[in-house]
C-alpha positions in Angstrom: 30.8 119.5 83.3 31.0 115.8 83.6 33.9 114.1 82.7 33.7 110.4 81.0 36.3 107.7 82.0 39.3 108.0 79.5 42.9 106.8 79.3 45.8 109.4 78.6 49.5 108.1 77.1 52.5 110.0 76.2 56.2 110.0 75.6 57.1 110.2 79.2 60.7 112.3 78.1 60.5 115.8 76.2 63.4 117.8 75.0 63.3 120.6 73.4 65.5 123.8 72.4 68.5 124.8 69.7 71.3 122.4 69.9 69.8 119.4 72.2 70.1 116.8 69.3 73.7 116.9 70.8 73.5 117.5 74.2 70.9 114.8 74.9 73.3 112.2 73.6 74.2 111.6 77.2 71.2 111.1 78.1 70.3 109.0 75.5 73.6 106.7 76.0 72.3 106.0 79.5 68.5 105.0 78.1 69.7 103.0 75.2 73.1 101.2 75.8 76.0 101.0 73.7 74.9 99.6 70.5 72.0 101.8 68.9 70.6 101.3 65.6 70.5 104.8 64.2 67.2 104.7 61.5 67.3 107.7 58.9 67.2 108.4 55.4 69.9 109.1 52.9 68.4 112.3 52.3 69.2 113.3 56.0 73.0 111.6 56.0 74.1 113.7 52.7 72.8 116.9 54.7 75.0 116.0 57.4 71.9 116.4 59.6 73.0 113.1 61.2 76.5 114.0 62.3 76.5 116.3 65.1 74.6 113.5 67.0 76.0 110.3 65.2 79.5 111.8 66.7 78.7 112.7 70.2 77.1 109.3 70.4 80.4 107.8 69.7 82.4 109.9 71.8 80.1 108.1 75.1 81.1 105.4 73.6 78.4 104.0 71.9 78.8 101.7 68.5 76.5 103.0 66.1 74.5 101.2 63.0 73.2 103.7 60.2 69.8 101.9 58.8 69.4 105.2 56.6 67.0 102.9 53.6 63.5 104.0 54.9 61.6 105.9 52.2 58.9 107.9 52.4 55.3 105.6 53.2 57.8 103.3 54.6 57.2 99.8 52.8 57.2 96.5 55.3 60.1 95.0 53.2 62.1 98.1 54.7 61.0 97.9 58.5 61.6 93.7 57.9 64.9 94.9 56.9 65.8 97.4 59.3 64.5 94.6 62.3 67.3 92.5 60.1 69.8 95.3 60.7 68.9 95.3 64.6 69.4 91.5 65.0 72.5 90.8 63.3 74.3 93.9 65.1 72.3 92.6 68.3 71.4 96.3 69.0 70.3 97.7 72.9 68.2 100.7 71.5 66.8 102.3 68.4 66.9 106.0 67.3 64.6 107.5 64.7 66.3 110.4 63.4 64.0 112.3 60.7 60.3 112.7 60.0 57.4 110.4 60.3 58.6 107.7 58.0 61.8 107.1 59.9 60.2 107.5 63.5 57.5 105.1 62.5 60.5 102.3 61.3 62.2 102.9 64.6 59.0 102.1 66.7 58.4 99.0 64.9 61.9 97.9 65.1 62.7 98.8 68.8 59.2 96.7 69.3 60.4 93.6 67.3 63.7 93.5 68.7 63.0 94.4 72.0 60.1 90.9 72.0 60.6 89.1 68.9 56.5 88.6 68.6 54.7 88.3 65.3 54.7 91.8 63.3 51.3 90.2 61.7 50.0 89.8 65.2 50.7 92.8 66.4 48.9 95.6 62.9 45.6 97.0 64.8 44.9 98.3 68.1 46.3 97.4 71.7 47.7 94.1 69.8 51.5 94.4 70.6 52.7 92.7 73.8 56.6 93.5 73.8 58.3 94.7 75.6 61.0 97.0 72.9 64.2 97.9 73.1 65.0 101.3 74.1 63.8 104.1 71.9 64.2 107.8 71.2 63.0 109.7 68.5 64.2 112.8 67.0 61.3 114.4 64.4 62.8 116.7 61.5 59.9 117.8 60.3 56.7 119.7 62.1 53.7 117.4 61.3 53.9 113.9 61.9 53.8 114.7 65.7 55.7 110.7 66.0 57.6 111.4 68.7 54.8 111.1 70.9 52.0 109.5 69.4 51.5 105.5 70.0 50.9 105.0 66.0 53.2 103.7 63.6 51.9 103.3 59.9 53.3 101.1 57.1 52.7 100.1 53.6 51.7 96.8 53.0 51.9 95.5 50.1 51.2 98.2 46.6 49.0 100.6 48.2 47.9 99.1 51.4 48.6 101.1 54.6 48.4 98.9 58.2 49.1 100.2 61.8 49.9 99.5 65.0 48.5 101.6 67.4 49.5 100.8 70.9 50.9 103.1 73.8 54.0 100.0 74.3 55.5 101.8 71.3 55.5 105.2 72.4 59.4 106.2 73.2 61.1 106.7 76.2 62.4 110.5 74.6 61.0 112.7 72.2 64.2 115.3 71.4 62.7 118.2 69.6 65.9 120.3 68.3 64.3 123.4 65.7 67.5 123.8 64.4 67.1 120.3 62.2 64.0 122.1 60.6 66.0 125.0 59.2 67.1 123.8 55.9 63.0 121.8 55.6 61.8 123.0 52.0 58.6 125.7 52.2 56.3 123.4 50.1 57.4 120.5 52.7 57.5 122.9 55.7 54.0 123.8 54.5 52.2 120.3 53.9 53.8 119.2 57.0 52.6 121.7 59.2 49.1 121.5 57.8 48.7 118.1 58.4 49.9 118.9 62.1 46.8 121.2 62.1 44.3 118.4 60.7 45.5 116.1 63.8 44.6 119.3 66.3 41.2 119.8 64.4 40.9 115.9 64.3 41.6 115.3 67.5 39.4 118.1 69.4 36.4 116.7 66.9 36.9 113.5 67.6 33.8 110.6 68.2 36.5 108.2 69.5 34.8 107.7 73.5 38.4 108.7 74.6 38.3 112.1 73.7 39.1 113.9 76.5 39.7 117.7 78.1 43.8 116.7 77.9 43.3 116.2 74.6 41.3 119.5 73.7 43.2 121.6 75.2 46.4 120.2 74.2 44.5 120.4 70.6 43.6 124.4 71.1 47.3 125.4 72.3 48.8 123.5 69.2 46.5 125.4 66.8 47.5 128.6 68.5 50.9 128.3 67.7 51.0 125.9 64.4 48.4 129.0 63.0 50.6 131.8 64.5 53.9 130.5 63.0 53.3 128.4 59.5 53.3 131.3 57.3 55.9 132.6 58.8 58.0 129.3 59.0 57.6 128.7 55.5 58.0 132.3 53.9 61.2 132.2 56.3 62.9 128.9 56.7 65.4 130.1 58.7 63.1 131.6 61.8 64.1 129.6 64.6 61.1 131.4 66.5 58.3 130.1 64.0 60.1 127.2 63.8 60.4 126.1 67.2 56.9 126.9 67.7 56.2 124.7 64.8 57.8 121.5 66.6 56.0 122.5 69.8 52.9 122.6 67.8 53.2 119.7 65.8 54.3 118.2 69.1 50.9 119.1 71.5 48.4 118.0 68.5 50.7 114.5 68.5 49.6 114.3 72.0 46.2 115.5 71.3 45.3 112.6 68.9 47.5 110.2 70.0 45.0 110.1 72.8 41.7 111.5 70.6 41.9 109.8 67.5 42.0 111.4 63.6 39.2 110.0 61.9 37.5 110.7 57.9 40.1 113.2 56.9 43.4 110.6 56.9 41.0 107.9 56.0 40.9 109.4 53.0 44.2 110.9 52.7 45.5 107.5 53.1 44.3 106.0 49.5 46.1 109.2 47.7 49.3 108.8 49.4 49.1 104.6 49.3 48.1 104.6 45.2 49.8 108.0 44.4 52.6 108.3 46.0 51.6 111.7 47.5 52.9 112.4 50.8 50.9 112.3 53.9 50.8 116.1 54.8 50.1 117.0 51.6 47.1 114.2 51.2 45.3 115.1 54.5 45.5 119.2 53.0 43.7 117.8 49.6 40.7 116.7 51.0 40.4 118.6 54.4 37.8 121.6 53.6 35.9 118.5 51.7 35.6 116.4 54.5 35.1 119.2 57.4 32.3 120.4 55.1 30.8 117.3 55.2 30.9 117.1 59.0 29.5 120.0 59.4 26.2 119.5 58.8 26.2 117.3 62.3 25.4 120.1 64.4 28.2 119.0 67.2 31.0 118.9 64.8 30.2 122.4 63.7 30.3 123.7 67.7 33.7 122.2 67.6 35.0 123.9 64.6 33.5 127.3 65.3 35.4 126.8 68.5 38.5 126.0 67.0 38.1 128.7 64.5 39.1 132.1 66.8 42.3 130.1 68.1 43.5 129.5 64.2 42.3 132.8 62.7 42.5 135.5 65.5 40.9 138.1 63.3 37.5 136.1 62.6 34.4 137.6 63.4 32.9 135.6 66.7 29.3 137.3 66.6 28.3 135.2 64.1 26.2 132.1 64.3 28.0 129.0 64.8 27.2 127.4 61.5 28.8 130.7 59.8 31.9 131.1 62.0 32.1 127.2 61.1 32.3 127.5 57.6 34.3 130.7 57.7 36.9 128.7 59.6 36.8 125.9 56.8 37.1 128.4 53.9 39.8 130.6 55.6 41.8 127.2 56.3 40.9 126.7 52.6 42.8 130.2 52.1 45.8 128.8 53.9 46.6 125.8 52.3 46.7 128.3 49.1 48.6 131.4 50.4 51.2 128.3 51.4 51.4 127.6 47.6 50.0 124.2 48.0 47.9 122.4 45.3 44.4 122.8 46.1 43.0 119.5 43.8 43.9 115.9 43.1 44.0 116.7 39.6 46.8 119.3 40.1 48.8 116.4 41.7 48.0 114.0 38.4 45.4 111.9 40.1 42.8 111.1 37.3 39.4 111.5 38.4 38.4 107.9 37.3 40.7 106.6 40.4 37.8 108.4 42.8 35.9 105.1 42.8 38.8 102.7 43.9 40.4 105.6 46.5 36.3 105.9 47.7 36.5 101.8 48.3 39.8 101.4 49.9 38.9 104.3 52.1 36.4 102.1 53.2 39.3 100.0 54.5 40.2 102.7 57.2 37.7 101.3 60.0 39.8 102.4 62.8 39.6 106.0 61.8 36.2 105.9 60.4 34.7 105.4 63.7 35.9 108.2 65.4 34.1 110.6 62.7 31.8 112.7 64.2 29.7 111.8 60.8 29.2 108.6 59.3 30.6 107.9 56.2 29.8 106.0 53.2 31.2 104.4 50.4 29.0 106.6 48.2 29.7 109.7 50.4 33.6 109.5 50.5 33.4 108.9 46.2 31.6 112.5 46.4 34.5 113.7 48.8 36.8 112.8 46.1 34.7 114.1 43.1 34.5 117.5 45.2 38.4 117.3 46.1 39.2 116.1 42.0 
């Protein structure tokens, strides 16, 4: 096999096990001086989530500032004042402490801080220059696979999401403790760890020229254990096994697509969540079977789901023609997403189906994941996407 040219990234610093959102606080002291700006939610700070690690911070000796105002689909008003935050107390590292929302404040915060440049400059691809300010991320949920991904997404505006996607914002540790999952709600545990799947299947699909054999196989071992453990994980919140595995497997497909792009299926998802309000994991599970049924009629993108599919779904018959085992895999991921209890339509979560037509055109406004769709798609074909989804 050949091998085109391609470029890999990642968080260079990866811990994992029960317990090490305390005892990496050393480590982190070292990495990010004595002032950290500690970004959360009030959610997490009333759990006492925070504390453990809040505390052992201060024992090193470290001052800490809580930022906990991010909300979920983070609004630019919040990251401009969380870089606010940062400036007056004249921090020397950020921490994101929760899930994607918090993580993807505290990249764009340790970024500003760390080189004062032009957030407006910086929204698209390989546009920051920095350098930031020291950074480590904690994830509390298994989906957004943050802590290792180069991507930070914002609302803009109403509805309007813009990212910056460059590898200077990837942080220097990625601390992946199961033990903050354990009190994560099934219906969250659930559209989180599906959308960790749809970066996987996204990211070993991908059209974007830097897919790469990293990124595959990274993809394949993240669908192994993300398939193997979400039922489990959200029938029994407190299995630290299927748990753990989640984070590892939200984790791996992080790297996968961090470095292999996700393409149609969060264009798409986008719209719901910016108009909506509906969050991101539980967007992308909406319209997923739509959009990987559309794919599949490109013959390639079917070979890459029928390869996928034995990896997800053990059991699945492998005799079969590719375009069968392709859509057996789409319909059994279909079966998933129920058995998980999630809402299977848009108009179970109150989206009328007259707002198809504006989702359809601001989807259109997703060019950067559009591209790396391994089937071109319209204005007219993403309004059918939506009908089919409504």
């Amino acid at each position: 096999m050949i091998l085109n040219p391609f470029n890999f990234y990642t968080t260079p610093g990866i811990r994992f096990g029960s317990g090490q959102a305390k005892y990496s606080c050393k480590e982190i002291f070292k990495q990010l001086g004595s002032r950290i700006l500690f970004i959360t939610d009030k959610g997490l700070m009333s759990l006492g989530l925070t504390k453990p690690t809040i505390e052992e911070l201060k024992k090193m000796g470290s001052v800490v500032e809580i930022f906990d105002d991010v909300e979920a689909d983070p609004s630019q008003k919040t990251l401009l004042k969380a870089i606010n935050t940062g400036k007056k107390f004249k921090a020397t590292g950020v921490i994101g402490f929760g899930g994607g929302s918090s993580m993807d404040v505290a990249k764009l915060s340790a970024l500003i801080l760390g080189s004062n440049e032009d957030l407006e400059k910086a929204w698209g691809v390989a546009n920051a220059k920095g350098p930031r300010l020291p950074l480590a991320l904690f994830p509390t949920t298994a989906g957004t696979g943050s802590e290792v991904t180069p991507v930070s997404i914002i609302t803009v505006g109403e509805e309007e999401k813009k990212g910056v996607s460059s590898p200077i914002i990837l942080p220097d540790l990625a601390i992946l403790d199961p033990d903050l999952t354990l009190g994560l709600p099934a219906a969250t545990t659930a559209s989180t760890g599906i959308d960790a799947m749809v970066h996987a299947i996204e990211g070993y699909a991908s059209l974007n020229k830097n897919n790469n054999v990293i990124s595959k196989i990274l993809a394949i071992e993240a669908l192994k254990l993300l398939g193997g453990s979400i039922e489990k994980a959200v029938m029994d919140g407190s299995n630290v096994e299927a748990r753990g595995n989640m984070l590892i497997g939200a984790m791996l497909a992080g790297k996968a697509f961090a470095n292999s792009p996700v393409a149609a299926v969060h264009a798409l998802a986008y719209p719901i969540g910016g108009t909506f309000h509906i969050s991101h994991g539980l967007s992308n599970s909406l319209v997923l079977p739509y959009v990987l049924r559309f794919n599949s009629v490109d013959v390639k993108a079917a070979k890459n789901y029928a390869e996928l599919a034995p990896y997800v779904f053990p059991k699945l018959d492998i005799n079969k023609g590719t375009q069968a085992i392709c859509a057996e895999f789409i319909d059994k991921l279909e079966g998933l997403s129920k058995r998980l209890g999630l809402p299977q339509k848009l108009r179970e979560v109150d989206i009328p189906k007259d707002a198809c037509e504006k989702m359809a055109s601001d989807a259109m406004k997703q060019t950067r994941l559009l591209v790396n769709n391994p089937r071109e798609v319209t204005e007219v074909d993403a309004l059918n996407i939506y009908q089919s989804a409504w």
